[in-house]
C-alpha positions as CSV (number, residue, x, y, z in Angstrom):
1,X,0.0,0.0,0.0
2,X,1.4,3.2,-1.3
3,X,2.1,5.7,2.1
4,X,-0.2,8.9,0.6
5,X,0.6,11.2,3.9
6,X,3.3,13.6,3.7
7,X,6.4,14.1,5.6
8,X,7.4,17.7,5.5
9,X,11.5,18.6,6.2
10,X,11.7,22.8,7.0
11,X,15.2,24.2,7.7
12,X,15.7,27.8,8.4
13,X,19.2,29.3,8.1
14,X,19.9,33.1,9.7
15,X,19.6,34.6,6.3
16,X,22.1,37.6,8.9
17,X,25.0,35.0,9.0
18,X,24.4,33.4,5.7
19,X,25.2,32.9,2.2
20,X,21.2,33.2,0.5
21,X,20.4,29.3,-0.6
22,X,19.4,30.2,-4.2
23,X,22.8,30.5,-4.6
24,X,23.0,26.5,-4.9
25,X,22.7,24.9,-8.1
26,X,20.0,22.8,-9.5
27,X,22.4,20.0,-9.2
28,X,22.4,20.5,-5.5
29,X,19.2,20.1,-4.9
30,X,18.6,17.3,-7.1
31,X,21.4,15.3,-5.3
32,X,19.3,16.4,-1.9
33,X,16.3,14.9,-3.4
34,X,17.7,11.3,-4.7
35,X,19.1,11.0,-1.1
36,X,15.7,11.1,0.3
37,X,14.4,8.9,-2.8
38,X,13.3,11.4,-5.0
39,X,13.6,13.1,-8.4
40,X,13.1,16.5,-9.8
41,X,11.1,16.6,-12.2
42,X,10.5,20.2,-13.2
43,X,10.7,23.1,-11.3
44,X,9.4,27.1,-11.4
45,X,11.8,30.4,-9.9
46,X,11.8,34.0,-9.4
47,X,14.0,36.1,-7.4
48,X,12.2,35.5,-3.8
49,X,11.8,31.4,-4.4
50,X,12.3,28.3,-6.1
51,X,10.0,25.5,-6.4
52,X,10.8,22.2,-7.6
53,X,7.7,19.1,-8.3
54,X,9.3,15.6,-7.2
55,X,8.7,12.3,-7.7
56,X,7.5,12.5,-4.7
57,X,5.4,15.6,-3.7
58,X,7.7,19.0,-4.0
59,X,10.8,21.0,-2.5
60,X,10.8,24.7,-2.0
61,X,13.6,26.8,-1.6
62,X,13.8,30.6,-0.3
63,X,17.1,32.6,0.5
64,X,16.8,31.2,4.2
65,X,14.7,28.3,4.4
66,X,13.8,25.1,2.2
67,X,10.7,23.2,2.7
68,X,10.6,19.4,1.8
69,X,7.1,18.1,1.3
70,X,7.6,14.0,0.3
71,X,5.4,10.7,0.6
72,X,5.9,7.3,0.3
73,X,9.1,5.7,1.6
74,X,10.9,9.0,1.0
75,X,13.6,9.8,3.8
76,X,13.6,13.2,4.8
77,X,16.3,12.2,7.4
78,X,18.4,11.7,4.3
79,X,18.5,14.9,2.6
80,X,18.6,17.1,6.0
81,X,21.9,15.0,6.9
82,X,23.1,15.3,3.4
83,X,21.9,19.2,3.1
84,X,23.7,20.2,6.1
85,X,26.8,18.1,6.0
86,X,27.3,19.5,2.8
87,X,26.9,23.5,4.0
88,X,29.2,22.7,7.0
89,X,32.0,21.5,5.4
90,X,32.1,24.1,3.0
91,X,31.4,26.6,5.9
92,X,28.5,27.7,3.8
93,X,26.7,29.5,7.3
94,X,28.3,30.8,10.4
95,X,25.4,31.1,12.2
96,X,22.4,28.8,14.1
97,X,19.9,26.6,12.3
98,X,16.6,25.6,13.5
99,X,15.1,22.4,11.6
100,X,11.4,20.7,12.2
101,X,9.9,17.7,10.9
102,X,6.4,16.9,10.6
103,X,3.6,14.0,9.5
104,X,0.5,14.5,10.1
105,X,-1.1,10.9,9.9
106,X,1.0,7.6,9.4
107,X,-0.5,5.0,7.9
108,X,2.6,2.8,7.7
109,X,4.0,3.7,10.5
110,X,6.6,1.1,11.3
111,X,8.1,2.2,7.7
112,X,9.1,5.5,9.1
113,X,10.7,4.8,12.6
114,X,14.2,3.9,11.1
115,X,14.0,7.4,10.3
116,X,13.5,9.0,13.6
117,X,15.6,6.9,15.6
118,X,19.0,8.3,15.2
119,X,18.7,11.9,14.8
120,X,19.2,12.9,18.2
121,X,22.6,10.9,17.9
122,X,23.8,11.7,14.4
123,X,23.3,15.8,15.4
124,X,25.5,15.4,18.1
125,X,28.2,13.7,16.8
126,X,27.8,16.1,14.1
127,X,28.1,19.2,16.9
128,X,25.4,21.3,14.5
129,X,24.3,24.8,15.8
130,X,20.9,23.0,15.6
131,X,17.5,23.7,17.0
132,X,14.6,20.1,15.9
133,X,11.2,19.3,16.6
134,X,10.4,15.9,14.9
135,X,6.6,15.2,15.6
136,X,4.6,12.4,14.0
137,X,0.5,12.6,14.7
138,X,1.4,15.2,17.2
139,X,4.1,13.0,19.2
140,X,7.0,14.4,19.8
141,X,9.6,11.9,18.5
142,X,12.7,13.6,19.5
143,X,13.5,17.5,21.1
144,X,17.1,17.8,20.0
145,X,17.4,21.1,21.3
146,X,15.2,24.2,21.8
147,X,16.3,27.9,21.0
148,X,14.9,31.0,19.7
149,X,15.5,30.1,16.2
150,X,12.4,28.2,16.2
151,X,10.3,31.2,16.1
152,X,11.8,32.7,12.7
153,X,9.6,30.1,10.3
154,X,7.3,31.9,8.2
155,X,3.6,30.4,9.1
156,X,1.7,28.2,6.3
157,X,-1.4,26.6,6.2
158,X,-2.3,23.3,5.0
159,X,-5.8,21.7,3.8
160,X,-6.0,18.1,4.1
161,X,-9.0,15.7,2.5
162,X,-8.9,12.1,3.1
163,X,-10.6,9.1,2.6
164,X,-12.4,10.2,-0.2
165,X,-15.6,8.7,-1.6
166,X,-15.5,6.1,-4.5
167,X,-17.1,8.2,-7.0
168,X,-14.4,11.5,-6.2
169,X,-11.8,9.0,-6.4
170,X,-12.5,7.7,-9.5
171,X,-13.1,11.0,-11.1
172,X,-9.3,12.2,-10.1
173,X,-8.2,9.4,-11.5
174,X,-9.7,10.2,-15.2
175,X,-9.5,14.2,-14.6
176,X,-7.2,15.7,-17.1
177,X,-4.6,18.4,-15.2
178,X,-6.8,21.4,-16.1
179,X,-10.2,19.3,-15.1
180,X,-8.4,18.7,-11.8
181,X,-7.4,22.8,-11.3
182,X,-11.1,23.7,-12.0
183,X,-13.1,21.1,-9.7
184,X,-11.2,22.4,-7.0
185,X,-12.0,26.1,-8.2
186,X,-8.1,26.7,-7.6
187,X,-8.1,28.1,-11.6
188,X,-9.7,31.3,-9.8
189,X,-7.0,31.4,-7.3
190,X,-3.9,30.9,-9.2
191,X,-4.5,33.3,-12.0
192,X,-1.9,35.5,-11.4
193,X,0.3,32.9,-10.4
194,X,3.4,31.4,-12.2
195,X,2.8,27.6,-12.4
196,X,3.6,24.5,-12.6
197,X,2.7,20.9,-12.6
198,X,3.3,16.7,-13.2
199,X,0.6,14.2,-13.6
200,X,1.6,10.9,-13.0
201,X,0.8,7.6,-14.6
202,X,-0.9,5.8,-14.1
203,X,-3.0,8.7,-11.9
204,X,-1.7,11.2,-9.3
205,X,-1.1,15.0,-9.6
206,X,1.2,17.9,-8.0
207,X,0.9,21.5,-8.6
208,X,3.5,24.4,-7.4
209,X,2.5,27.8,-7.7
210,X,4.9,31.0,-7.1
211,X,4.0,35.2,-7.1
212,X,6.1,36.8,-5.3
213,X,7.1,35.1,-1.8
214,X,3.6,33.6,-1.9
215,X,3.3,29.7,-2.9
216,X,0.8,26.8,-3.4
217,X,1.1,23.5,-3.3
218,X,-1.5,21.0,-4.7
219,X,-0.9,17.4,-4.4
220,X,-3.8,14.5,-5.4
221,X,-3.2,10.7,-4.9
222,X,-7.0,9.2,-5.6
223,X,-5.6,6.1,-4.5
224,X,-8.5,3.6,-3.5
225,X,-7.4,2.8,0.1
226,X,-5.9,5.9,1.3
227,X,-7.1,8.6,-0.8
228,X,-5.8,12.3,-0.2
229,X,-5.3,15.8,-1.3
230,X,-3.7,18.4,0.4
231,X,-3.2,21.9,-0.2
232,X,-0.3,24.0,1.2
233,X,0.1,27.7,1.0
234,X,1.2,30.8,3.2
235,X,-1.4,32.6,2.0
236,X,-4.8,32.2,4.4
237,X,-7.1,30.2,1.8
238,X,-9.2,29.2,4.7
239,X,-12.3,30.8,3.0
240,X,-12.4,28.2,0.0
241,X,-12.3,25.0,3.1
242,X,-16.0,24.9,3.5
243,X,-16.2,24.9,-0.9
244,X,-13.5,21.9,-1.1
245,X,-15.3,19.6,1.8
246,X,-18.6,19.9,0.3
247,X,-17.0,18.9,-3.4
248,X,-15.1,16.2,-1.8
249,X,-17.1,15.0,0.6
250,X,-14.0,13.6,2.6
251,X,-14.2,11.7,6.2
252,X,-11.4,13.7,7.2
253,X,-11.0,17.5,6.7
254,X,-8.0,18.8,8.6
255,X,-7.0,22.3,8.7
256,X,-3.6,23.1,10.1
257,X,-2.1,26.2,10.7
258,X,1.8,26.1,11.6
259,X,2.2,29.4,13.6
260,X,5.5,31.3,14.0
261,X,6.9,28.8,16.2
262,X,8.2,25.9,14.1
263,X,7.9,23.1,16.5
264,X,4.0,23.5,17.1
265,X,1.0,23.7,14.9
266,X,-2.5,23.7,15.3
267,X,-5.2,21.7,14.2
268,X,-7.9,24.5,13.6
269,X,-10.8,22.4,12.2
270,X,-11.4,18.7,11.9
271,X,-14.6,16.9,10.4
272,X,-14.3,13.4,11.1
273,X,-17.2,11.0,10.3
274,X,-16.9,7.7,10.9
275,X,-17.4,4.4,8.4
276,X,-21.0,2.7,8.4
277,X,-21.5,-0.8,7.6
């Protein structure tokens, strides 16, 4: 069964101390990816970001920060070790990062815990200027260490739909791109936006917008036991929720707000109805 949920890898650098990140090549980021088990397969820039669809769900980068967004039996561990090995050796950034991992359901959970067992170790031995929350369904895995770097993430908000019904499913699943943009009415909100998108065979799709410093990110897997489709942005597209439950008709409809302090977030709305016989 193909893991749908999505693990999501943010690193923040002290954009005072260093070096902006869009500075790194393409080939940097691609060698990232493939250590976490993913490929670039397109990507989208201008001068505040750069966004990059995967194989597996999508990688932003800013001048400070990257954010990771992968599914399946992606590592994250994997391309944070890489990532920052990499930048210390080549004393890329003199000064702290702050790093935070989160999932927000597991459904193959035993898949994953090889990944969170040795981080607390492996940034020691490493001596990073590091400050990690891993959290998986709200557990705190590990607390490496807690500083005020954890407050300088930008906030985002992400719009999850699970456990869709049949007939949704099977509609994604014969949707053309542009049919899947305007059932979700996200043609309205993206029309001044640069984008760009991959749709998968035999079905799946993954969108990544970019004006400005503002993003999307649209990712579909009608898969038959664990259907999803999340929506990440930090823009506040909280008024189109009510809209995308009643055209989904999911049993799970999870808002989440990750405020200002990296290591937290907030589960502002939840609609949970459970299977009948």
């Amino acid at each position: 069964m193909f893991d749908t949920s999505e693990k999501k890898l943010t690193i923040y650098f002290d954009k005072n101390k260093c070096p902006s990140l869009l500075a790194l090549t393409d080939d940097f980021w691609l060698e990232m990816c493939k250590r976490a088990g993913a490929e670039i397969l397109n990507k989208i820039e201008n001068k505040y970001c750069r966004a990059y669809v995967l194989s597996e769900s999508s990688l932003f980068v800013w001048a400070d920060r990257i954010l990771l967004i992968t599914c399946g039996n992606t590592q994250v561990a994997n391309a944070a070790k890489y990532l920052l090995e990499v930048l210390q050796k080549c004393a890329f950034c003199d000064g702290d990062v702050a790093l935070a991992v989160n999932k927000l359901t597991m459904h193959l959970p035993n898949s994953h815990l090889d990944e969170y067992e040795n981080w607390q170790a492996w940034f020691s031995v490493k001596g990073l200027p590091l400050s990690a929350e891993i959290t998986t369904l709200g557990t705190t895995y590990q607390h490496i260490k807690e500083t005020d770097y954890l407050n300088l993430f930008n906030s985002r908000n992400h719009y999850h739909f699970s456990a869709l019904p049949l007939n949704i499913v099977n509609d994604f699943r014969q949707f053309t791109a542009k049919q899947q943009i305007a059932f979700l009415r996200l043609d309205q909100v993206l029309a001044d936006f640069t984008v760009q998108y991959h749709a998968f065979e035999p079905w799946g799709f993954s969108l990544n917008a970019l004006k400005k410093d503002s993003f999307i990110c649209l990712h579909i897997s009608p898969e038959y036991t664990n259907s999803l489709i999340t929506i990440e942005s930090n823009l506040d597209l909280s008024t189109y929720v009510n809209k995308w439950h009643d055209l989904l008709s999911p049993k799970v409809t999870n808002v989440v707000k990750y405020g200002a302090k990296a290591d937290s977030y907030t589960v502002l709305r939840t609609a949970l109805v459970e299977e009948t016989a």
